[in-house]
C-alpha positions in Angstrom: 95.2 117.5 41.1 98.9 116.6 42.2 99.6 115.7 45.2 103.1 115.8 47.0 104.9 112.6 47.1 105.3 113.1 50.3 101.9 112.5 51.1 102.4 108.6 50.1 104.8 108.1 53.0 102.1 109.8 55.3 99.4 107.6 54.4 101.0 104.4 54.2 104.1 105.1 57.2 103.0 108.1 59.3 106.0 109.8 61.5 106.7 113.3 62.6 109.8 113.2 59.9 107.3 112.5 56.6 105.3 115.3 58.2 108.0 117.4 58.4 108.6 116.9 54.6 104.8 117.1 54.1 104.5 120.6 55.4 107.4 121.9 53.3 106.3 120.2 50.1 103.2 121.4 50.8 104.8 124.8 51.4 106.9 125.1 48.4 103.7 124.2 46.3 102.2 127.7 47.7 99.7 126.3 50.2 99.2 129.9 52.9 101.1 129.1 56.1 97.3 129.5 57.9 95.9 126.8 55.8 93.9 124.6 56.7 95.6 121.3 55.3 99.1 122.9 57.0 96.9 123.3 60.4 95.7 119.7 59.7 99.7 118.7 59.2 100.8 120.6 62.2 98.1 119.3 64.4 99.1 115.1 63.0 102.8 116.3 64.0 102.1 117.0 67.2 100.0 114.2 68.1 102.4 112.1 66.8 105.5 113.7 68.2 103.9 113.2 71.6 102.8 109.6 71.2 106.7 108.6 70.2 107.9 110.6 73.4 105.3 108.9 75.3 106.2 105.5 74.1 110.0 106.1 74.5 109.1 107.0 78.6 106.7 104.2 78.6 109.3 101.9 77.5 111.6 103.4 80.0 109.2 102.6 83.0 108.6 99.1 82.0 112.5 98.4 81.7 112.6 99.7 85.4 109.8 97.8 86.8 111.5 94.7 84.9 114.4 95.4 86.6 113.0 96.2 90.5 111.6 92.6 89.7 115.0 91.1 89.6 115.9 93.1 92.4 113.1 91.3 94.5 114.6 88.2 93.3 118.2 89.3 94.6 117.4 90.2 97.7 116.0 86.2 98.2 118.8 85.0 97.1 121.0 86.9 98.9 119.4 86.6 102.1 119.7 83.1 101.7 123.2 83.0 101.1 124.2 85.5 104.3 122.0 84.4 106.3 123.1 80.8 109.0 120.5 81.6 111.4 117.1 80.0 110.0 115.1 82.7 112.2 117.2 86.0 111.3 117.2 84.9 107.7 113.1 84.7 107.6 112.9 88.0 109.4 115.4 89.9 106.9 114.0 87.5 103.7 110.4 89.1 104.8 111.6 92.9 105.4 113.3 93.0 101.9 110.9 91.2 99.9 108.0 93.2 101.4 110.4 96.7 100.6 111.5 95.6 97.4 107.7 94.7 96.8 106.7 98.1 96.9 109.5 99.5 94.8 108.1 97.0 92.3 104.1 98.5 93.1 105.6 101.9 92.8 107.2 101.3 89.2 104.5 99.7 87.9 102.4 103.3 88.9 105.2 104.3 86.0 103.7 102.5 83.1 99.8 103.2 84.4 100.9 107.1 84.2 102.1 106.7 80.6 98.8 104.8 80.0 96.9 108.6 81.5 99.2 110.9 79.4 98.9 109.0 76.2 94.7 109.5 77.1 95.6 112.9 77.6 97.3 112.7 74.4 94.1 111.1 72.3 92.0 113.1 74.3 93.2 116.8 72.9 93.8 115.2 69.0 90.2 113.7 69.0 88.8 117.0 70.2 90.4 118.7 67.9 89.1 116.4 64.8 86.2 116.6 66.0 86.2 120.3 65.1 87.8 120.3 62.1 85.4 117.1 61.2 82.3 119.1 61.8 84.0 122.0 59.9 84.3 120.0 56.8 81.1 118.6 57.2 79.9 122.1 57.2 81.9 122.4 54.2 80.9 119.9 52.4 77.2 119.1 52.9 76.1 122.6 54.4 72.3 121.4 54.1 72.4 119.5 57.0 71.3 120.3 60.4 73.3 121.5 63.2 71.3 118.1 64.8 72.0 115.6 62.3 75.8 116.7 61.5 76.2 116.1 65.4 74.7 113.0 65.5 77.2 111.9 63.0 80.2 113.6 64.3 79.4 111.7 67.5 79.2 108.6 65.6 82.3 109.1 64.1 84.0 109.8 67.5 82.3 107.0 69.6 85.2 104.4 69.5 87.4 107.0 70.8 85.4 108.5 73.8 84.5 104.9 74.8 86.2 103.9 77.7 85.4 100.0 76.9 87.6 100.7 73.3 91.7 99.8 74.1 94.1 103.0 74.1 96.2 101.5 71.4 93.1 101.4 69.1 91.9 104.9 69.9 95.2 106.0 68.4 95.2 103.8 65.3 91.8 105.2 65.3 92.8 108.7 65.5 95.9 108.4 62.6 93.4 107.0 60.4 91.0 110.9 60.7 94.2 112.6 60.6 94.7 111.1 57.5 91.2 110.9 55.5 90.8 114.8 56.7 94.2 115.4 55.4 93.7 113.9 52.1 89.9 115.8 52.3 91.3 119.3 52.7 94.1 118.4 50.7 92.1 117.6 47.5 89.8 120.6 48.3 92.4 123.2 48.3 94.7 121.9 45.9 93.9 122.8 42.1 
């Protein structure tokens, strides 16, 4: 059995570029363009692609809440500064810290959002392993029961539909059945 090299870098360094290379190694060794270890590689690129654009706008958020925290912190000081009148300077110090307050509130709502999309974002990849787990379970031990090979499909899945289990982990979670079902079909189809 030979495997593409590219399928080292996949395993050990996952990115949407090593699957890029993946999918045309895999190509120019004659896998169909509707097989199933190319619709395995096209799903990992997606989820992938999506998790670095999520991170890049998460990373934008937090760099703007950061900032509308200085910004509260500006506003103190330069109240203080403007302000002679002890009584004017407490009502203008109170208005702008309570306004820039909720700009800080509101771009903190930012990062939570990226939090929801990269769910949204596990969510759709682990439902579709799940599928193409219970197909290769189908594949590969076909004398079980629809009842068992559910029971251990939900097994396999239970870390990632548990709301307990941290978002980060879900999606070291989820690389790690894109890549043993990657390296499953692989080894089944290739001669």
């Amino acid at each position: 059995m030979m495997f593409p090299p590219s399928l080292t870098e996949v395993l050990t360094q996952p990115s949407p570029d090593g699957l890029w290379r993946l999918r045309a190694d895999l190509l120019e060794m004659g896998s169909e363009d509707d097989s199933r270890p190319l619709a395995i590689v096209d799903a990992f690129h997606h989820f992938l692609n999506q998790l670095v654009a999520s991170s890049s706008a998460r990373e934008y958020s937090h760099l703007a809440s950061i900032l509308d925290m200085a910004a509260v912190a500006g506003v103190a000081v330069q109240n203080l500064m403007d302000e002679q009148d002890s009584d004017e300077w407490w009502r203008r110090f109170v208005v702008g810290a309570f306004s820039e307050g909720m700009m800080l509130l509101a771009a903190r709502q930012y990062v939570k959002a990226w939090d929801e999309e990269l769910r949204s974002d596990y969510n759709a990849a682990s439902w579709y392993l799940a599928q193409e787990y219970w197909r290769l379970s189908c594949d590969l031990q076909p004398e079980l029961t629809p009842a068992k090979r559910r029971e251990l499909v939900d097994q396999l899945f239970g870390p990632i539909v548990d709301d307990q289990v941290d978002g980060m982990a879900k999606v070291g979670l989820i690389v790690r059945l894109f890549q043993i079902l990657l390296v499953a079909r692989l080894r089944m189809d290739i001669p």
